[in-house]
BAFI-3210 file (N, C-alpha, C; in Angstrom, 3 decimals, decimal comma, padded with zeros to 6 digits):
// residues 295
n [1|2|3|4|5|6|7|8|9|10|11|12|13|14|15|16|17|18|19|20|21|22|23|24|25|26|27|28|29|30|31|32|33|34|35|36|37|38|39|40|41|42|43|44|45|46|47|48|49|50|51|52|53|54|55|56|57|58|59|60|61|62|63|64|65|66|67|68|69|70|71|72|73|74|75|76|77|78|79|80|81|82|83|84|85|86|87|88|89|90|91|92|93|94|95|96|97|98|99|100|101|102|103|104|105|106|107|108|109|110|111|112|113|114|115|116|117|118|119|120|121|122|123|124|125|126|127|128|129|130|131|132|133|134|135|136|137|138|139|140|141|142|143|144|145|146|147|148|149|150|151|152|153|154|155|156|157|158|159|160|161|162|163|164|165|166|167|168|169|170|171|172|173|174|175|176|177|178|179|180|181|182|183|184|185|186|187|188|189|190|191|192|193|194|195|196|197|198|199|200|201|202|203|204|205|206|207|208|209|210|211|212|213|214|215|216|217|218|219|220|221|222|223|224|225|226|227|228|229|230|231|232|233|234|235|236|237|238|239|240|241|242|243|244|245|246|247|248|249|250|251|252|253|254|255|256|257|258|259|260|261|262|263|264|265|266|267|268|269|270|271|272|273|274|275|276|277|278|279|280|281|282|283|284|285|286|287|288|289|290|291|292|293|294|295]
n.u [119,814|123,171|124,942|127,521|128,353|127,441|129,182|130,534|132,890|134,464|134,875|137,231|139,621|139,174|137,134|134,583|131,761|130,157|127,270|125,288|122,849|122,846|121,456|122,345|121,960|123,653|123,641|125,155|127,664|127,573|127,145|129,621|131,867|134,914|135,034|133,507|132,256|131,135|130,144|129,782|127,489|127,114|127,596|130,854|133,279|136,288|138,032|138,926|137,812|139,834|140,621|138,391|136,715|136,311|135,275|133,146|131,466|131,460|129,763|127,655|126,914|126,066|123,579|122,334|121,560|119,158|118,332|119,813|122,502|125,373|127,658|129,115|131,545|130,402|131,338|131,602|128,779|127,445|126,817|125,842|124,237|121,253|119,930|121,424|120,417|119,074|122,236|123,749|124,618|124,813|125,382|122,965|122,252|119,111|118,458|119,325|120,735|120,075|120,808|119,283|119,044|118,551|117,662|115,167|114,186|112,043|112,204|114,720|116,838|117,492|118,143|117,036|116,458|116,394|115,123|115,508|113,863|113,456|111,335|109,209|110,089|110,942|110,765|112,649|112,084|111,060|111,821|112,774|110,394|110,954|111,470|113,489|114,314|112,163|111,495|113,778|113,684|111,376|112,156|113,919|111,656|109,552|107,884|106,655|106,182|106,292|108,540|107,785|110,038|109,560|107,369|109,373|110,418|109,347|108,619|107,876|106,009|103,129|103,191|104,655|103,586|101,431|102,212|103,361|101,426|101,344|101,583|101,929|103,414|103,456|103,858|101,614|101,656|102,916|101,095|099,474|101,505|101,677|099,103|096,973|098,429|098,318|098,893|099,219|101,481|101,064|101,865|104,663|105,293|107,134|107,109|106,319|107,037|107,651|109,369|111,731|112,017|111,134|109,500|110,357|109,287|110,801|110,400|111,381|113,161|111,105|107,560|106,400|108,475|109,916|112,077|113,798|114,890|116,616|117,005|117,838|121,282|124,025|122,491|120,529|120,085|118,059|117,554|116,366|116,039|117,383|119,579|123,200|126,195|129,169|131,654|134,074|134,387|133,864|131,676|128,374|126,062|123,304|121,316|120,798|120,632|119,264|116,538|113,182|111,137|111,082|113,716|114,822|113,214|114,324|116,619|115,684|114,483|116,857|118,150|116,792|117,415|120,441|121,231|120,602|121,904|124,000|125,039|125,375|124,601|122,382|121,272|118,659|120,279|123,150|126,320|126,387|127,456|129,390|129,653|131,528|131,472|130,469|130,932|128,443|127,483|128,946|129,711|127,232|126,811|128,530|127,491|125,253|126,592|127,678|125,492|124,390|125,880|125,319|125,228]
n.v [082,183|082,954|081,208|079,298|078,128|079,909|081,883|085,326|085,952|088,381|088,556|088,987|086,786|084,223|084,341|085,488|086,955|087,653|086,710|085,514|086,308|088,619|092,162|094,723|096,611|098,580|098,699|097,027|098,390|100,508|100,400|099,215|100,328|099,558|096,633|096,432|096,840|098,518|097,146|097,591|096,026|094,694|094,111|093,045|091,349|093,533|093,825|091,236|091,289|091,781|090,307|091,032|093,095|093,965|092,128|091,915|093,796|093,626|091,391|092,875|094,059|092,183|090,626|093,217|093,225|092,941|090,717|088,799|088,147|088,030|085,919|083,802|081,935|079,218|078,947|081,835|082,873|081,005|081,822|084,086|087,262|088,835|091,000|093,597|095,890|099,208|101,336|103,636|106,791|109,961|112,281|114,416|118,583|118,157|115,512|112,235|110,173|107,568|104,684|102,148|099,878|096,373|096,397|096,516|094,705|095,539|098,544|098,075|097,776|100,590|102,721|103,526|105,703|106,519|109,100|109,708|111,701|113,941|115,155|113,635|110,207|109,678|107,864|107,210|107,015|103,432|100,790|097,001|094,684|093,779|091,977|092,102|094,491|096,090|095,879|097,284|099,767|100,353|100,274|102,437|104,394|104,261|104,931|108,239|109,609|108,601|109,617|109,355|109,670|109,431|107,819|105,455|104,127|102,806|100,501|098,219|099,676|100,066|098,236|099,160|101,406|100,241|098,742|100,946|102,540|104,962|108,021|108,489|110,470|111,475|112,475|113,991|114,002|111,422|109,323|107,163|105,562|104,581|104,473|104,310|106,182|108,967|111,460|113,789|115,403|118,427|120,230|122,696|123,987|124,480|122,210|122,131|119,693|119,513|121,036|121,082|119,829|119,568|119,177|119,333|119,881|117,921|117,894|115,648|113,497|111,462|113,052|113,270|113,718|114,474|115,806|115,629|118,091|118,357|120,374|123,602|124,823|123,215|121,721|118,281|116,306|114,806|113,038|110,984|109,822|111,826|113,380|112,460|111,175|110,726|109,227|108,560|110,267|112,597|114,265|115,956|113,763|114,770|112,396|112,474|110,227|107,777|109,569|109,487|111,086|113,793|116,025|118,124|119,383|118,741|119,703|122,626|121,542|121,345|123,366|124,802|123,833|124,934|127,260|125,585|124,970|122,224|119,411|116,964|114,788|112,532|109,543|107,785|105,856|105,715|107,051|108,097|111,173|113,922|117,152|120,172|123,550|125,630|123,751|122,751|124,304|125,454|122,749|121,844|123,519|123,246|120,641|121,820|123,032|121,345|119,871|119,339|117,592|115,026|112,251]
n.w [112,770|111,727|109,143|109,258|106,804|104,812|104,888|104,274|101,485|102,385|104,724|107,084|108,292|110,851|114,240|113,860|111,770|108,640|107,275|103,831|104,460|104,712|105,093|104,294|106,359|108,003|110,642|111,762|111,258|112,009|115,323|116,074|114,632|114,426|113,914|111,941|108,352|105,729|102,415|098,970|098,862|100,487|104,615|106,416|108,540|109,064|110,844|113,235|116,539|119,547|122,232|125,301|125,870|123,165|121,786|123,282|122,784|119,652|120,016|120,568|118,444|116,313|118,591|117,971|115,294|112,563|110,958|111,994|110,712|111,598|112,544|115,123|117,400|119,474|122,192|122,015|121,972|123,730|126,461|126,823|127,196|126,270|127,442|127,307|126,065|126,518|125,603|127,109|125,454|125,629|128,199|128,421|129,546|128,947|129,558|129,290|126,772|125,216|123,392|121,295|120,487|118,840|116,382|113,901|111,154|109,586|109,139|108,085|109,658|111,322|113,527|116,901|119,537|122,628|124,624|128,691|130,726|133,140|132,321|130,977|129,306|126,160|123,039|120,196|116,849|115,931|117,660|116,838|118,163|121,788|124,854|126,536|126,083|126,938|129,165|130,869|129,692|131,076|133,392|133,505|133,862|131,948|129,141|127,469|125,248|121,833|119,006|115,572|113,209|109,918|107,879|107,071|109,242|111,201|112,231|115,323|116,548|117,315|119,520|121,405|122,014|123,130|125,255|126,626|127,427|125,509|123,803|120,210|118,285|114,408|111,215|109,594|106,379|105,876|107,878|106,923|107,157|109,768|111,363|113,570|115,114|117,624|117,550|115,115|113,201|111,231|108,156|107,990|110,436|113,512|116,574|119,622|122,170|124,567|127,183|126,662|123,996|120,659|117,527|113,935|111,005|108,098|105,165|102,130|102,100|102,751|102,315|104,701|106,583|109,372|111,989|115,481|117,665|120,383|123,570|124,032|123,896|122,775|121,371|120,333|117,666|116,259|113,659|111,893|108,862|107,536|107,811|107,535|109,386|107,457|107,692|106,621|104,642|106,094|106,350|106,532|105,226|103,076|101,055|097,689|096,713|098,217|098,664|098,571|098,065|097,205|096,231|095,668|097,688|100,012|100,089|100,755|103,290|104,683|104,921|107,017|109,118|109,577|111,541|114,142|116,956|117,244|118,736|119,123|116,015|115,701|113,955|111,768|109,783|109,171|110,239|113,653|115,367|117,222|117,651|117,474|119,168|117,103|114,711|113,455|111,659|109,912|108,958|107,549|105,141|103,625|102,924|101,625|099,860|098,394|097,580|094,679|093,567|094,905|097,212]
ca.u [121,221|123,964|125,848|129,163|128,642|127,427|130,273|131,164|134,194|135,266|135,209|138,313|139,461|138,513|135,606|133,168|131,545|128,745|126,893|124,837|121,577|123,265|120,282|123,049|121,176|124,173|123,554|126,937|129,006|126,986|127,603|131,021|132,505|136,051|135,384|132,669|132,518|130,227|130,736|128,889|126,722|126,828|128,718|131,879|134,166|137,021|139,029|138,568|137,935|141,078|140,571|137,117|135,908|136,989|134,559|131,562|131,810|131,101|128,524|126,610|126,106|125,545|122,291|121,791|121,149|117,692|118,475|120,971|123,043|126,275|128,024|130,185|131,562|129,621|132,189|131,464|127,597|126,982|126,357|124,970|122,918|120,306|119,853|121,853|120,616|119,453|123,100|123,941|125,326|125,535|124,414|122,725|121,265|117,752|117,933|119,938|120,660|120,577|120,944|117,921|119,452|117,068|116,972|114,083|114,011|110,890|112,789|115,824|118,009|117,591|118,370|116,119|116,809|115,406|115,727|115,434|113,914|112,126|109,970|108,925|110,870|110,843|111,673|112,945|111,753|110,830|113,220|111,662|109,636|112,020|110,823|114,560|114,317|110,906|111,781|114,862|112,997|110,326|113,406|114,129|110,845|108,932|107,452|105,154|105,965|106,875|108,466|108,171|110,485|108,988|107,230|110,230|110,841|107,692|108,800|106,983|105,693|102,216|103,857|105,570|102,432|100,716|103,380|103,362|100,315|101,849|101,059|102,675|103,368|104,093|103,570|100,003|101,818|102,932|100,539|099,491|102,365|100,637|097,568|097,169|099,098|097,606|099,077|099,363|101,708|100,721|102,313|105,638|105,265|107,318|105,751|106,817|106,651|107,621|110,308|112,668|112,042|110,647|109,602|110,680|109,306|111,574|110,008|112,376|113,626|109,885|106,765|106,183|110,381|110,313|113,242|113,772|115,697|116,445|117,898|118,728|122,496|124,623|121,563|121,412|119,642|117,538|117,860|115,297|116,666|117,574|120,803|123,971|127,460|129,899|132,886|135,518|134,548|134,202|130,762|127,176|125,496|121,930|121,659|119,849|120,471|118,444|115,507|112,355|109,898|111,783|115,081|114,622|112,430|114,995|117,793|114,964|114,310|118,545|118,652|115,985|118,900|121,708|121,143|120,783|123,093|124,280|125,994|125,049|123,548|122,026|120,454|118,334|120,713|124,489|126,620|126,512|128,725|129,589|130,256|132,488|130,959|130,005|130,970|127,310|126,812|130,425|129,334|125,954|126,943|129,401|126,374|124,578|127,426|128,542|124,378|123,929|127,118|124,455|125,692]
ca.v [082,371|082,965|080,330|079,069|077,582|081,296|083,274|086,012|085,627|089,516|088,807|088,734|085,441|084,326|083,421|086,269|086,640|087,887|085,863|085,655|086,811|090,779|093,058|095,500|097,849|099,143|098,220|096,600|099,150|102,257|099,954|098,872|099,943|098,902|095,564|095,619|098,275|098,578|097,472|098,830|095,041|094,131|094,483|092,575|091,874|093,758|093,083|090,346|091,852|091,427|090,794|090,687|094,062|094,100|090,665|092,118|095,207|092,888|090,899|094,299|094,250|090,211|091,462|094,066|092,847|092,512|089,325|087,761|087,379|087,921|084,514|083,852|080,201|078,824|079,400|083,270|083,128|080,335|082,557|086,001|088,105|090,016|092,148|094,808|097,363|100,519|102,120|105,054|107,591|110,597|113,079|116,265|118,834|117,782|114,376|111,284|109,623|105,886|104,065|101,048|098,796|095,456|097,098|095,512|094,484|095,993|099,366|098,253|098,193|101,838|102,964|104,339|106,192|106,971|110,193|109,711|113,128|114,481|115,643|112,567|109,747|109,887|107,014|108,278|105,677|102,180|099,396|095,343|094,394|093,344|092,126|092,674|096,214|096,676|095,613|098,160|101,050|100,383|100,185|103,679|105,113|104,090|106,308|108,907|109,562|108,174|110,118|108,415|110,596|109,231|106,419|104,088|103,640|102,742|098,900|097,977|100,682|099,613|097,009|099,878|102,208|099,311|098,505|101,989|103,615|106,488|108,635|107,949|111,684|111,213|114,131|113,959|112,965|109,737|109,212|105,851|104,339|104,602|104,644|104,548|107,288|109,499|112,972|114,234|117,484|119,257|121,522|122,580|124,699|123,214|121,327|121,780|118,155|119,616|122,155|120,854|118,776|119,790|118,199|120,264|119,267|118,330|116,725|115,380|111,804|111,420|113,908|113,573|113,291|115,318|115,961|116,109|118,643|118,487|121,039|125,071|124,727|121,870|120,502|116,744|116,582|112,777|113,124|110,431|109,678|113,310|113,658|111,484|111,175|109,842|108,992|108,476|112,017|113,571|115,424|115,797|113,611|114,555|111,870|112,285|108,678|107,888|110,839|109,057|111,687|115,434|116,367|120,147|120,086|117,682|120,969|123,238|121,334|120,962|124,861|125,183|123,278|125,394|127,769|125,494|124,706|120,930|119,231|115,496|113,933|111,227|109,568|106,543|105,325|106,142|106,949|109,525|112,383|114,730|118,649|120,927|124,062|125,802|123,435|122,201|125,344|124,759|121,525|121,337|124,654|122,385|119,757|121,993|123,583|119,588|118,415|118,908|116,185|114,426|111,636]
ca.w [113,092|110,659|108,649|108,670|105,366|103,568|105,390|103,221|101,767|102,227|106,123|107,995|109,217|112,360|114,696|113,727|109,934|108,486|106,239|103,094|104,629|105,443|104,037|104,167|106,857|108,193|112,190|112,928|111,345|113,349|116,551|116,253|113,583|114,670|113,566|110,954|107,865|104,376|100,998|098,047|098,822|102,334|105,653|106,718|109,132|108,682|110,895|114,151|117,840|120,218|123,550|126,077|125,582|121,821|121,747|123,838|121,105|118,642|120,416|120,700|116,835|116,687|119,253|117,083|113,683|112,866|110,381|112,650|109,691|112,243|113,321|115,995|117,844|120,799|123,098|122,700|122,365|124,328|127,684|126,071|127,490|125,670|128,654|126,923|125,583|125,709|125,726|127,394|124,483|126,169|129,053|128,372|130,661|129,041|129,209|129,222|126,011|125,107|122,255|121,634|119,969|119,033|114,871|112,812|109,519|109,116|109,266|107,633|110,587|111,323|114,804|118,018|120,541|124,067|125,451|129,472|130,718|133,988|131,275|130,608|128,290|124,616|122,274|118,126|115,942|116,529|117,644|117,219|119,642|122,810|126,108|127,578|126,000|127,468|130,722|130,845|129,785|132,379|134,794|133,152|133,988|130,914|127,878|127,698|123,705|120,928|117,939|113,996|112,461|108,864|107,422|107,343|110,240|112,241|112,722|115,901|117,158|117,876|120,370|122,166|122,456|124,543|126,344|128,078|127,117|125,599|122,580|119,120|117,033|112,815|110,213|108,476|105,134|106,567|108,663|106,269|108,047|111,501|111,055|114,886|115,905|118,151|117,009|113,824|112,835|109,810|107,632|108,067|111,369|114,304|117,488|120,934|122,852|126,049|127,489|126,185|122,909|119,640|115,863|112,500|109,833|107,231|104,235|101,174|101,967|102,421|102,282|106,300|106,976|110,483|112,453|116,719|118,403|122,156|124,065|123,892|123,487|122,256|120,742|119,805|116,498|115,890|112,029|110,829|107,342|106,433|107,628|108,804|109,104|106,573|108,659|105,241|103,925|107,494|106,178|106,564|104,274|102,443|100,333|096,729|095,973|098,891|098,815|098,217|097,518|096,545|096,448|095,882|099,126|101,045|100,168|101,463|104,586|105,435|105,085|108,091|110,733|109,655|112,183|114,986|117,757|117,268|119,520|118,626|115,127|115,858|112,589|111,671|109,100|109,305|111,799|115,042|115,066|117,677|116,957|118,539|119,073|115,515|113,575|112,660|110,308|108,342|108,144|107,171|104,903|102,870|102,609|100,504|098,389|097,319|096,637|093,558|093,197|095,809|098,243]
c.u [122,061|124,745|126,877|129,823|128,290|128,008|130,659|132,522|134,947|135,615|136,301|138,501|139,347|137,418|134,252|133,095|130,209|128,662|126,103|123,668|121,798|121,806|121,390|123,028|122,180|124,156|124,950|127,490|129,192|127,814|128,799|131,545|134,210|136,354|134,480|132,966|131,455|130,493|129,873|127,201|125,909|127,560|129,500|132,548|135,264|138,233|138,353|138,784|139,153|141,046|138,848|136,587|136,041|135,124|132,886|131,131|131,261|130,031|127,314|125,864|125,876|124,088|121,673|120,780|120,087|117,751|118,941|122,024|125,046|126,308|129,299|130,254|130,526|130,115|131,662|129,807|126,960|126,095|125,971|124,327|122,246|120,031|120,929|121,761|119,670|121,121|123,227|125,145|126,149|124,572|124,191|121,780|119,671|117,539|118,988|119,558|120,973|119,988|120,131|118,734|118,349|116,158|116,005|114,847|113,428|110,980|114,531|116,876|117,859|117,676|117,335|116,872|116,007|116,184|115,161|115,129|112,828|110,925|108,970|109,980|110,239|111,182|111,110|112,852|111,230|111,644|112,049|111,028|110,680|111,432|112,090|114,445|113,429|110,754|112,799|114,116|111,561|111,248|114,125|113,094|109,575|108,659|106,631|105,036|106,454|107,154|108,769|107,872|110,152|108,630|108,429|110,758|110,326|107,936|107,391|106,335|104,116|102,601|104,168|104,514|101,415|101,013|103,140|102,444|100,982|101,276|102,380|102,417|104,160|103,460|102,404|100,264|102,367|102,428|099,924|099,966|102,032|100,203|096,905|097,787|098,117|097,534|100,095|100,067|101,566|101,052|104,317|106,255|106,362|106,708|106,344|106,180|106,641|108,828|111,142|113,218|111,000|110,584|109,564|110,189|109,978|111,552|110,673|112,394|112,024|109,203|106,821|107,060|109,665|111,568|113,327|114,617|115,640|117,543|117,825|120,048|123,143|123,721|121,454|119,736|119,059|116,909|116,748|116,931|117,330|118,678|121,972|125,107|128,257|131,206|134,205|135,728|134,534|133,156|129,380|126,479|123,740|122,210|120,279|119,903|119,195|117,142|114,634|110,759|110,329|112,681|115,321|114,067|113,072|115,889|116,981|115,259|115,985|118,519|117,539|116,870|119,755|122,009|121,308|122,340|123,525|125,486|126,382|124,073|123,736|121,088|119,951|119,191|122,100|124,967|126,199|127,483|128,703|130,342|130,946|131,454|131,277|130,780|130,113|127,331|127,735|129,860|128,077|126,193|127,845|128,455|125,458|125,145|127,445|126,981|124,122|124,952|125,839|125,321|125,908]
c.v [082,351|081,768|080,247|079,031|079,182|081,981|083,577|085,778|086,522|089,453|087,996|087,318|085,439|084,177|084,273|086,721|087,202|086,988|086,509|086,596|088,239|091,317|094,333|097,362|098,922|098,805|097,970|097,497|100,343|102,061|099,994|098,893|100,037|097,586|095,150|097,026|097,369|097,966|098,043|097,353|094,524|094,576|093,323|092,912|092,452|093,662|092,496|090,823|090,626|091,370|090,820|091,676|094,362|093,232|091,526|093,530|094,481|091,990|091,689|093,868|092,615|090,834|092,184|094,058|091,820|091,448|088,400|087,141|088,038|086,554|084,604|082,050|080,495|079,341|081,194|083,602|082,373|081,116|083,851|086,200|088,581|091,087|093,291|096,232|098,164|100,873|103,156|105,773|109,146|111,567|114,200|116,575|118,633|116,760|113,156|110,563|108,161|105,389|102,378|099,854|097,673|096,501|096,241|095,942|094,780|097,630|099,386|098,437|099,640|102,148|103,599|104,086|106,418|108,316|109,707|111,256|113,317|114,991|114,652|112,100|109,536|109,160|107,840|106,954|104,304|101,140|098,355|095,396|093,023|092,848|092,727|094,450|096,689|096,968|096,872|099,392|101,653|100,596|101,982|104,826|105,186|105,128|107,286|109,261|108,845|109,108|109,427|109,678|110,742|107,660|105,094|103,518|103,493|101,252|098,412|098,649|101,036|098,686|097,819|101,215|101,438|099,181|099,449|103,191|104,959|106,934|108,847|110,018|110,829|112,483|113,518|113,509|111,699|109,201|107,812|105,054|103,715|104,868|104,991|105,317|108,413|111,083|112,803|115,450|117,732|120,352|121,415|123,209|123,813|122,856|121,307|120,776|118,492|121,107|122,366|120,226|119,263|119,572|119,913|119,203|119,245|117,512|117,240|114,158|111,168|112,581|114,064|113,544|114,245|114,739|116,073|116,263|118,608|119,289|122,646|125,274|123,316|121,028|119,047|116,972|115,098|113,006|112,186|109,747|110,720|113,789|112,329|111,977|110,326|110,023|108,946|109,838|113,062|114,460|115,209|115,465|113,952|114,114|111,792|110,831|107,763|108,695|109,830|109,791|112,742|115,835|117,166|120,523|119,933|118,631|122,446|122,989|121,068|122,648|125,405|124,821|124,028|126,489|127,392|124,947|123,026|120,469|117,468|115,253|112,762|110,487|108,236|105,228|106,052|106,888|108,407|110,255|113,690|116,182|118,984|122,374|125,327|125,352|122,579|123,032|125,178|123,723|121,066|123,036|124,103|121,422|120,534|122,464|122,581|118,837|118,408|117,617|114,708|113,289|109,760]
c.w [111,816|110,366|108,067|107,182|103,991|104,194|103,789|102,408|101,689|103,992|106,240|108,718|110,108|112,728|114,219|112,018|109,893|107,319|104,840|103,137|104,660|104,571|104,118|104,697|107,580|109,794|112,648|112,791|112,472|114,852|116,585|114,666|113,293|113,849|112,021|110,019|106,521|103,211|100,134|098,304|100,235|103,224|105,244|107,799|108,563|109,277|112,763|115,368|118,452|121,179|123,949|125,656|124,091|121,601|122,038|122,798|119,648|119,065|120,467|118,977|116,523|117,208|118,465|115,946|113,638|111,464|110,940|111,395|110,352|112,875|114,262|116,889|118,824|121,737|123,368|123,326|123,287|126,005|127,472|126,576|126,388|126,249|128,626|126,746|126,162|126,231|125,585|126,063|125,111|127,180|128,518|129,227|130,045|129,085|129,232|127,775|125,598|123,654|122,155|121,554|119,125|117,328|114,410|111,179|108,759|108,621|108,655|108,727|111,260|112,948|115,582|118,816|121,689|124,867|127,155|130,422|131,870|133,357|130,995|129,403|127,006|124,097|120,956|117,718|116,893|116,700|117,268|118,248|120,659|123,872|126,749|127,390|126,809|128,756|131,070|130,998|130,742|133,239|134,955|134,074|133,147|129,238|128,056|126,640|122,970|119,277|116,500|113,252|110,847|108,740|107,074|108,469|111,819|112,780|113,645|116,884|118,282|119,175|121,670|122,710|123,340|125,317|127,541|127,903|126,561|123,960|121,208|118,296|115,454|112,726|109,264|107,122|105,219|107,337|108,214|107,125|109,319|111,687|112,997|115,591|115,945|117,908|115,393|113,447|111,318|109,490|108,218|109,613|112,644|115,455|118,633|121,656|124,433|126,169|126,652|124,099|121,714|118,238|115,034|112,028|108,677|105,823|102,968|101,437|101,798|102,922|103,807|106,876|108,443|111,363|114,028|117,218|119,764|122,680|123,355|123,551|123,503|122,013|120,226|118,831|116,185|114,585|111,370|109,718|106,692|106,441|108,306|108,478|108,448|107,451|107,585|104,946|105,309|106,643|107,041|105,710|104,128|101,309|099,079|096,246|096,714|099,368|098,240|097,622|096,820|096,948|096,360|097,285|100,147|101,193|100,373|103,073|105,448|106,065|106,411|109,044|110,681|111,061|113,936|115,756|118,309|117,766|119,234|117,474|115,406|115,181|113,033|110,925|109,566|110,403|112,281|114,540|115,843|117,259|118,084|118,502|117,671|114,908|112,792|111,603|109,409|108,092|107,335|105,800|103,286|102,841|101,526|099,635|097,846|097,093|095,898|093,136|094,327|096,581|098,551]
res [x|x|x|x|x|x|x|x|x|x|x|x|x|x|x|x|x|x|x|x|x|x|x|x|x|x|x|x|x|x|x|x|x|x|x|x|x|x|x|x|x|x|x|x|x|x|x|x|x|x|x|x|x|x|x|x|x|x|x|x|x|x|x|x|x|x|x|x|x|x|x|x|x|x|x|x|x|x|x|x|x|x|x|x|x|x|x|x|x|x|x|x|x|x|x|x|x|x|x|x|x|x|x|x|x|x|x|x|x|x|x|x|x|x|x|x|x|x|x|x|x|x|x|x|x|x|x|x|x|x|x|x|x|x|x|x|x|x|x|x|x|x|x|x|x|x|x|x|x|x|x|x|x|x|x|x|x|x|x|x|x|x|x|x|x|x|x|x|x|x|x|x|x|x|x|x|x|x|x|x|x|x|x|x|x|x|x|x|x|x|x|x|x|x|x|x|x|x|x|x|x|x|x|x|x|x|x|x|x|x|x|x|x|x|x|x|x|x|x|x|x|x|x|x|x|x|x|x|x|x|x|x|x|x|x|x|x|x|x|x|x|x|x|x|x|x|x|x|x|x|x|x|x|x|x|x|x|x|x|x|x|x|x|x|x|x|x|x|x|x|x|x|x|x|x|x|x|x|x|x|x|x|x|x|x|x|x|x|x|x|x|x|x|x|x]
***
């Protein structure tokens, strides 16, 4: 649990704080970032929820944060559920979208998703290992895949392939990471999962980066590491500060999305970001005029 005594001292007065421990994964701000926001070191509050639903907004990312380095009085946590999450994000005709919650540390905070789909359900990345989550998504309907969009963000993934017997896809150059995963894509070709749902490969941030599109129109885009939204600059970041393997290949593999029809990015790292219709290609179009300045 977080301590009173290493509250930051950039957070906002008042009952909620982040502490010393932040690994600076970004989780609260994604969730709620009303109340919490970045510095170049750690999070912070920035400024103190107002009100019940203000509060439970901020209890979300508290839950969240895979250090627990969010504090809050007794009075608020004393009666908490955990029985939160997945949160519903948004409907599309392929699928119902929810948000995991339950980040690891092992993954840096990084977000998963569950698509919900007569197709069968799909979780993007790996959350911790949850029982309330587990329970939920059984309540859902369970899994029948699992996509690890790249080696960082495999957390507990083994945990979650027992759970519901289902089959784990990665890309053959990260395949190290999960060693146990049951499908392998190779090369750069892409991979239809089902009707609806299909992996790009888009290696740069790392060699096996892949990417999952869902949907024919107003596509929702589950980015991995390769792309997000910067909410200050209002862009599409590909970030060379962050690229871990090739950064010539990473402004290759952007210029393969421009084309599609994005309706939702939904990344591992930084925030969501809903499009209007075409303005993925301006935007992702202006992502590669400004990378050589990189991100």
């Amino acid at each position: 649990m977080a301590r009173i005594q290493n509250r930051l001292k950039n957070n906002s007065p008042g009952p909620f704080f982040v502490d010393s421990s932040c690994i600076d994964c970004g989780s609260c701000w994604q969730i709620d970032p009303e109340h919490f926001a970045p510095t170049e070191k750690n999070s912070y509050v920035h400024t103190q929820p107002n009100g019940q639903l203000e509060v439970q907004k901020a209890l979300l990312a508290l839950i969240d944060c895979p250090v627990a380095a969010i504090g809050a009085p007794k009075n608020f946590t004393s009666n908490l559920s955990t029985d939160v999450f997945p949160i519903l994000v948004t409907k599309h005709f392929a699928g119902d979208i929810y948000y995991c919650g339950w980040s690891s540390h092992r993954s840096f905070g990084a977000s998963s998703w569950l698509i919900v789909s007569p197709e069968g359900n799909v979780l993007i990345d790996s959350p911790r290992q949850s029982a309330p989550l587990a329970r939920r998504i059984k309540e859902l309907g369970g899994l029948k895949q699992i996509v690890l969009t790249h080696r960082d963000d495999v957390a507990d993934h083994a945990y979650w392939a027992k759970s519901f017997n289902c089959i784990r896809w990665i890309h053959h150059d990260d395949a190290e990471a999960a060693p146990g995963a049951e499908k392998k894509v190779m090369g750069l070709d892409m991979i239809p999962l089902s009707k609806s749902l299909k992996l790009i490969p888009t290696p740069g941030h790392t060699k096996g980066s892949m990417v999952a599109v869902l949907g024919q129109k107003k596509q929702i885009l589950f980015s991995g590491d390769h792309l997000w939204w910067n909410i200050e600059k209002s862009i599409v970041v590909a970030s060379k500060n962050y690229c871990w393997w090739n950064w010539d290949e990473q402004l290759k593999s952007v210029k393969r999305l421009v084309e599609l029809d994005i309706g939702w990015l939904l990344p591992g790292h930084g925030y969501a970001h809903q499009f209007m219709p075409g303005e993925w290609k301006e935007a992702l179009v202006q992502t590669l005029q400004h990378s050589g300045k990189g991100c």
